[in-house]
C-alpha positions as CSV (number, residue, x, y, z in Angstrom):
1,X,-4.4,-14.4,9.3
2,X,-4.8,-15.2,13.3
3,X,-3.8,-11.5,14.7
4,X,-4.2,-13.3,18.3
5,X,-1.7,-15.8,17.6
6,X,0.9,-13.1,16.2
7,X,0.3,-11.2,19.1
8,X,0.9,-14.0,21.4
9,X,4.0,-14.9,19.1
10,X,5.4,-11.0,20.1
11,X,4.3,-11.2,23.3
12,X,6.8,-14.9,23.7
13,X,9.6,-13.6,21.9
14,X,9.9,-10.0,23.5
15,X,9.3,-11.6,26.5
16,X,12.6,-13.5,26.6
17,X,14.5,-10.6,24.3
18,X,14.0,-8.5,27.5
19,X,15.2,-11.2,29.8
20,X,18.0,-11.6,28.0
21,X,19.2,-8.8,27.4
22,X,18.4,-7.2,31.1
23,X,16.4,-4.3,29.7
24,X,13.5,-1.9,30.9
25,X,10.3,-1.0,29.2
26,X,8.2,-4.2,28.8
27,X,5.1,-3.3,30.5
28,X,5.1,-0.5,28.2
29,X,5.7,-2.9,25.2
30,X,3.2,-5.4,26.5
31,X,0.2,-2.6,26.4
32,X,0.7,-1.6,22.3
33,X,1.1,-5.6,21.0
34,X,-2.3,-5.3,18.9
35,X,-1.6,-2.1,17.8
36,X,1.6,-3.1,16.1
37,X,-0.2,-6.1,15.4
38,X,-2.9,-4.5,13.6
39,X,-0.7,-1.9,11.3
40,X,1.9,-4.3,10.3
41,X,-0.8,-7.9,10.0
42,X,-4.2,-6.7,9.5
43,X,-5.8,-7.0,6.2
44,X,-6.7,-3.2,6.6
45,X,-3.2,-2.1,7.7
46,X,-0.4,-0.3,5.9
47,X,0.3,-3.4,3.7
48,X,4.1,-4.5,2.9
49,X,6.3,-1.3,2.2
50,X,6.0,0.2,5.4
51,X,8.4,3.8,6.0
52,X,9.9,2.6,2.2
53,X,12.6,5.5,2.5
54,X,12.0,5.1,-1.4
55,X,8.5,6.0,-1.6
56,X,7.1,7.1,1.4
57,X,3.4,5.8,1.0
58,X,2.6,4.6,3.9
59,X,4.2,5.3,7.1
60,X,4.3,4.4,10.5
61,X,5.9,5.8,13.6
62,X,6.3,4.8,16.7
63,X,6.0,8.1,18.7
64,X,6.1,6.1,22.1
65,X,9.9,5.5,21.4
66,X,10.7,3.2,24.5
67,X,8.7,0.7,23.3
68,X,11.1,-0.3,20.7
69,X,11.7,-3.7,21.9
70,X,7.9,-4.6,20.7
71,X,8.1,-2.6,17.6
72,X,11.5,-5.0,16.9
73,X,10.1,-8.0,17.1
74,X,7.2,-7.1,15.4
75,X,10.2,-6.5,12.2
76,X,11.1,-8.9,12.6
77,X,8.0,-11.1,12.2
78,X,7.2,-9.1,9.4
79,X,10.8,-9.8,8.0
80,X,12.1,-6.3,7.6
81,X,15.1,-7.6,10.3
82,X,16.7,-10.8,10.6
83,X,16.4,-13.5,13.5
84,X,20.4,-12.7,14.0
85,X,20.3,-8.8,14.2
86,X,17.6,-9.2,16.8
87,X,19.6,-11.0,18.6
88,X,21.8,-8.1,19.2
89,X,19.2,-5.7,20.7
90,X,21.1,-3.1,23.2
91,X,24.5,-5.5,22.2
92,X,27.7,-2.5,22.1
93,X,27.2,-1.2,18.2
94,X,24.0,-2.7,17.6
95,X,21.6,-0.2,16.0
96,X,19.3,-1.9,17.9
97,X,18.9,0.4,20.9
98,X,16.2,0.9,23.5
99,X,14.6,3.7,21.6
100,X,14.5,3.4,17.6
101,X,17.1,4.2,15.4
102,X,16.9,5.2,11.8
103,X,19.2,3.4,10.1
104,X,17.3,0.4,11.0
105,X,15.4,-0.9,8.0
106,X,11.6,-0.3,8.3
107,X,12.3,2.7,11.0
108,X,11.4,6.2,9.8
109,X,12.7,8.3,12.6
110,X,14.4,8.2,15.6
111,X,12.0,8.4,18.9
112,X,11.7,8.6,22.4
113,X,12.3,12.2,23.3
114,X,8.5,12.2,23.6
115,X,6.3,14.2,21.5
116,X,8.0,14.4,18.5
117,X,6.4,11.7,16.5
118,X,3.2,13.9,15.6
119,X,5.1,16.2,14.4
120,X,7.0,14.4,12.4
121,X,3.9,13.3,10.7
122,X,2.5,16.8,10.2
123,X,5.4,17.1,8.2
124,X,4.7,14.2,5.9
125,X,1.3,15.8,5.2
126,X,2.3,18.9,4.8
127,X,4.6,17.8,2.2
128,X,1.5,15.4,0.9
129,X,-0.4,18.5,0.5
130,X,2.3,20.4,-1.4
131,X,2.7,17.7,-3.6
132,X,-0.8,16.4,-3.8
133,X,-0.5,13.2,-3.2
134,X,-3.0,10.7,-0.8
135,X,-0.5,8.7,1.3
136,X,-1.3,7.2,4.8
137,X,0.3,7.9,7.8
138,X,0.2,6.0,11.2
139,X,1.4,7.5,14.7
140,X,1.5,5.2,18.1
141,X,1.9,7.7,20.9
142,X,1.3,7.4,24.6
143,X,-0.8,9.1,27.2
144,X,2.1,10.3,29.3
145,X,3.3,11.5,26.0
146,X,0.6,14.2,25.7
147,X,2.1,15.7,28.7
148,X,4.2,17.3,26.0
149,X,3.4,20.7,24.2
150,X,4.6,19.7,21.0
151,X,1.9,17.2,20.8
152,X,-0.8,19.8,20.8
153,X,1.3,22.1,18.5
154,X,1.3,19.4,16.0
155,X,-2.4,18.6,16.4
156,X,-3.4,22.5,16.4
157,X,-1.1,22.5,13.2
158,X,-2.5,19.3,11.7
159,X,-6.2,21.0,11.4
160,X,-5.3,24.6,11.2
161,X,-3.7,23.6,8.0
162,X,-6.7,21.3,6.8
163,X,-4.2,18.5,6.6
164,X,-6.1,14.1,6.9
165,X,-5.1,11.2,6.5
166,X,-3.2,10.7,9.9
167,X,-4.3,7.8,12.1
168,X,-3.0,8.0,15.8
169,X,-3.5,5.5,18.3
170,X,-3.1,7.2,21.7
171,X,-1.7,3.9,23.8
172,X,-3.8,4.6,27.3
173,X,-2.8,2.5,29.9
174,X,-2.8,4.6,32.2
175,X,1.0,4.6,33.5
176,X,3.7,6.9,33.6
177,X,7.4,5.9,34.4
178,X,7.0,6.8,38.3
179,X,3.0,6.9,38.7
180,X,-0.4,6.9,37.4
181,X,-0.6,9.5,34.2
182,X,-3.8,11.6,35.7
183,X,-1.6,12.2,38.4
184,X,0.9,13.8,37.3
185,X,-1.4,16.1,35.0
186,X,-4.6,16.4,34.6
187,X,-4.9,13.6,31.6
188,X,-8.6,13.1,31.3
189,X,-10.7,14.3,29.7
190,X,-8.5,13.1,27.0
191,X,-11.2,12.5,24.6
192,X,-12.6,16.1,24.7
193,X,-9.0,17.6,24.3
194,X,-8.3,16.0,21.0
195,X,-12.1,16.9,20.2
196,X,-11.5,20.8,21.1
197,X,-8.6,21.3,18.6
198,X,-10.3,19.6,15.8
199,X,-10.0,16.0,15.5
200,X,-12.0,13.2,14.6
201,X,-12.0,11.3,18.0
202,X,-13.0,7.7,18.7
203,X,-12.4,5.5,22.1
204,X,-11.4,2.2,21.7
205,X,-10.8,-1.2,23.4
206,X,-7.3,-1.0,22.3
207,X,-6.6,-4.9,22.9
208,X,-9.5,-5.8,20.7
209,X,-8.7,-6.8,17.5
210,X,-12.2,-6.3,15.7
211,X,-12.0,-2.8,17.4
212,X,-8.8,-1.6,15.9
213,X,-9.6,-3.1,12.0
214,X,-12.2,-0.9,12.3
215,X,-10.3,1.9,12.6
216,X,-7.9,0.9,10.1
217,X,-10.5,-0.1,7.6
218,X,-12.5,3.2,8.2
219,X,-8.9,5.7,8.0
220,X,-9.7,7.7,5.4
221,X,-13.7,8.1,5.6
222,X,-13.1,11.1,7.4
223,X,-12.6,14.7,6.5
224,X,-10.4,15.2,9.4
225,X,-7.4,13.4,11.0
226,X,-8.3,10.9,13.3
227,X,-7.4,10.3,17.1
228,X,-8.4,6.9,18.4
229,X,-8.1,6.7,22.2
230,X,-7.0,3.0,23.1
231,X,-8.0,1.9,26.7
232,X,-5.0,-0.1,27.7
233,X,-3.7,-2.3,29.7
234,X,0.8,-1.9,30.9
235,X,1.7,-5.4,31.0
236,X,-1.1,-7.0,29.1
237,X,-1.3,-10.7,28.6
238,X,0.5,-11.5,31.9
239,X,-1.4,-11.8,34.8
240,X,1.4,-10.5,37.3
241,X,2.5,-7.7,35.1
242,X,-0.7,-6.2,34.2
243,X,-1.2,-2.7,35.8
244,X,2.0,-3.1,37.8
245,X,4.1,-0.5,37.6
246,X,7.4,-2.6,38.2
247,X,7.5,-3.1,34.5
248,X,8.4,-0.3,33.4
249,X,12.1,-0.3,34.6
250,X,12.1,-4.2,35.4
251,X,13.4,-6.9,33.8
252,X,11.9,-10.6,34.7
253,X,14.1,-13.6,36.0
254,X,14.6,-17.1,35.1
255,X,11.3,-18.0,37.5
256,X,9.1,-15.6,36.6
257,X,9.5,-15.4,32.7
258,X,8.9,-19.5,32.8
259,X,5.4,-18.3,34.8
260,X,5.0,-15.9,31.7
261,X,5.8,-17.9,29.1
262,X,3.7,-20.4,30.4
263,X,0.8,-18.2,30.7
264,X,1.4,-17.6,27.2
């Protein structure tokens, strides 16, 4: 399976899904495409039944919430949503918002309040642990997200209760919604924070493919849960979005998504 052609696929379609419909958030979107790519395509993702509300086995959830739109389309190349309830993305009654809703087939929990999505997890394993059972389970979080507390409450819970086999890509590119994330607070070390409270840290090139298999491949050779800081790009894969700020709120127009899409 081509992962660069699937992410170039998202990157067309979510492209004009934002122009379209008039909507922020696709610089953040753009920066997390092989990410997605990689959980939901990769030989060494989570496989088919992703966040099966039957059999929770393998979970995934999107912790960086207003990145929705990427995480959509991304269903909907996997085929969890159809071409025609895409189409209605931030439409009145659509549960197709601009942060994810539950009740949207392959969606485990509603996101966006940052910092919540760990959490969320820690409560999967904890309930793994009770239970004994081995399932995998996959958070996408942002940097500006670990602004919040409740990120390193649920990462101090996660090892204090000896609790693996959580993955989380931290989506580092370096952007917040009004400026750059180590200005607003002190971000970096990033590495040495997840380090100090227990994890399993690696740092990544999180736009390289081989890079992220690896991580994927490797999830549960470790004792501990894993944090994998992704060096990212916000508006990767077009030249005049990438680390421009404008895209955060933005949407393109008719000129500059033909620029895009022909870049593409």
């Amino acid at each position: 399976m081509n992962l660069k052609k699937i992410a170039k696929k998202i990157r067309f379609k979510l492209i004009n899904l934002i122009y379209y419909t008039k909507t922020a958030h696709l610089g953040s979107s753009l920066s997390c495409i092989e990410i997605l790519v990689g959980v939901y395509f990769s030989k060494y993702g989570l496989g088919s039944k992703i966040n099966d509300i039957k059999n929770l086995k393998n979970t995934f959830i999107l912790s960086k919430g207003h990145a929705a739109p990427a995480l959509y389309v991304t269903l909907r190349e996997k085929k969890y949503i159809s071409e025609n309830l895409l189409k209605t993305y931030c439409k009145p009654g659509s549960y197709l918002e601009e942060h994810p809703n539950k009740n949207i087939k392959g969606v485990l929990t509603a996101t966006g309040s940052l910092g919540h999505g760990l959490s969320c997890a820690a409560g999967l394993l904890i309930a793994d642990k009770i239970e004994n059972k081995n399932n995998k389970h996959i958070v996408l979080m942002s940097d500006g997200e670990c602004n919040e507390g409740s990120v390193w409450e649920a990462a101090m819970f996660i090892t204090g209760k000896k609790l693996k086999n959580i993955l989380v890509f931290i989506d580092c590119n370096k952007w917040q919604a009004t400026e750059r994330t180590d200005e607003i607070l002190k971000f970096e070390p990033v590495k040495d924070k997840w380090k100090s409270f227990g994890w399993n840290v690696k740092e990544i090139d999180g736009h390289n493919f081989s890079q992220i298999e690896n991580c994927l491949k490797n999830f549960k050779k470790s004792s501990k849960p894993t944090a994998v800081i992704c060096r990212t790009t916000k508006g990767k894969g077009i030249s005049f979005m990438e680390d421009n700020n404008l895209w955060h709120y933005r949407s393109p127009d008719k000129e500059e998504v033909k620029r895009a899409l022909k870049e593409l």
